[in-house]
LOBAPA-745755 format. One line per field, with one value per residue (C-alpha): residue in one letter; x, y, z. Coordinates in steps of 0.5 Angstrom, whole numbers. Each point is the difference from the previous one (the first is absolute). Layout:
N
code: [a:...] $
px: [X:...] $
py: [Y:...] $
pz: [Z:...] $
end
This chain:
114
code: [x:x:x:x:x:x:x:x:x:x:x:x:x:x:x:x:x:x:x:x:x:x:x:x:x:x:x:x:x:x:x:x:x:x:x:x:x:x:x:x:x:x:x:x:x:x:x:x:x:x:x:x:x:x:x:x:x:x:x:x:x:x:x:x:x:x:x:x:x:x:x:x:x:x:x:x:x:x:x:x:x:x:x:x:x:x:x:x:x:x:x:x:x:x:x:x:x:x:x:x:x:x:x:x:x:x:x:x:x:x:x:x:x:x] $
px: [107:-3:-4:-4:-4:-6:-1:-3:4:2:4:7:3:6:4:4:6:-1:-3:7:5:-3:0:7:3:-3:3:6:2:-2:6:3:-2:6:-3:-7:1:-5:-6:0:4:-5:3:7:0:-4:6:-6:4:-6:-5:6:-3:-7:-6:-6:-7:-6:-8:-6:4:4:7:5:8:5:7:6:6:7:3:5:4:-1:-6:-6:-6:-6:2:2:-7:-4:4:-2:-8:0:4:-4:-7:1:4:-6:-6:2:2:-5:-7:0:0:5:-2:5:8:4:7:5:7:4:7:4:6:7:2:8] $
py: [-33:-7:-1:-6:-5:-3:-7:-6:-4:6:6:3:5:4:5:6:-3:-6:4:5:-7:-1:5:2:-7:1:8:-3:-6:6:2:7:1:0:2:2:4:2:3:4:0:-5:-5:2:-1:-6:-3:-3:-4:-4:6:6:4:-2:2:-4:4:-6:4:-4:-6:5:1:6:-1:5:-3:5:-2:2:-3:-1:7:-2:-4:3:2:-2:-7:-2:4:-4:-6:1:2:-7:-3:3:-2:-6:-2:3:-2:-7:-1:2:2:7:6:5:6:5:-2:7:-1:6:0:2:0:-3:-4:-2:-6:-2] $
pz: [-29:-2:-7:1:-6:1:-4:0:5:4:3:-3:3:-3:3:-2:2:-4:-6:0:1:-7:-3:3:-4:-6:0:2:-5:-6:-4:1:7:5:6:4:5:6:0:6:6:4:-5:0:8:-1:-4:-5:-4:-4:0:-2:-6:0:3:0:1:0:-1:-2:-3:-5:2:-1:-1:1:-2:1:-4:-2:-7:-4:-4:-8:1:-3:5:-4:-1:8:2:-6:3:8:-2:-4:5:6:-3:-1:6:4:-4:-1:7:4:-5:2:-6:2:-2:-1:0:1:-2:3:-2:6:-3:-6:2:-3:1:-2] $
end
């Protein structure tokens, strides 16, 4: 699906993908997240290696994430789930304009790292 913006100058058109990349690299430069497996077998097989662990849903110029994490063992969840959020809003918000919604944060598993 693609949301598109209407302005003054003309049309922008975003995609799913192009939303998810962000996301995907905001989640991934955050301290305590080792990992972001799949969301589902499709993306496995796909081998989407830019979009894995997020999922993008775009409805009337809002957007809804869902980002599927590992961490790190000792790490306190609270903090790298407030990191991600901040991370997250901003990356998106300030990319593209659009309000996101809702962001649902799922950890999948936690990881030592030796």
């Amino acid at each position: 699906m693609v949301s598109t913006i209407l302005n003054e100058k003309g049309t922008i058109m975003i995609s799913q993908t192009a939303i998810a990349q962000i996301a995907y690299k905001a989640v991934s430069e955050c301290f305590g997240v080792v990992g972001m497996p799949a969301q589902n077998f499709s993306q496995f097989l796909r081998g989407e290696g830019s979009t894995r662990g997020i999922e993008v849903k775009i409805k009337d110029n809002g957007i809804r994430i869902a980002a599927r994490i590992q961490v790190l063992y000792g790490t306190k969840i609270s903090e790298i789930a407030k990191n991600i959020s901040d991370a997250v809003l901003y990356a998106v918000e300030h990319t593209t304009g659009l309000t996101v919604e809702s962001l649902d944060i799922k950890i999948s598993g936690i990881r030592v790292v030796e």
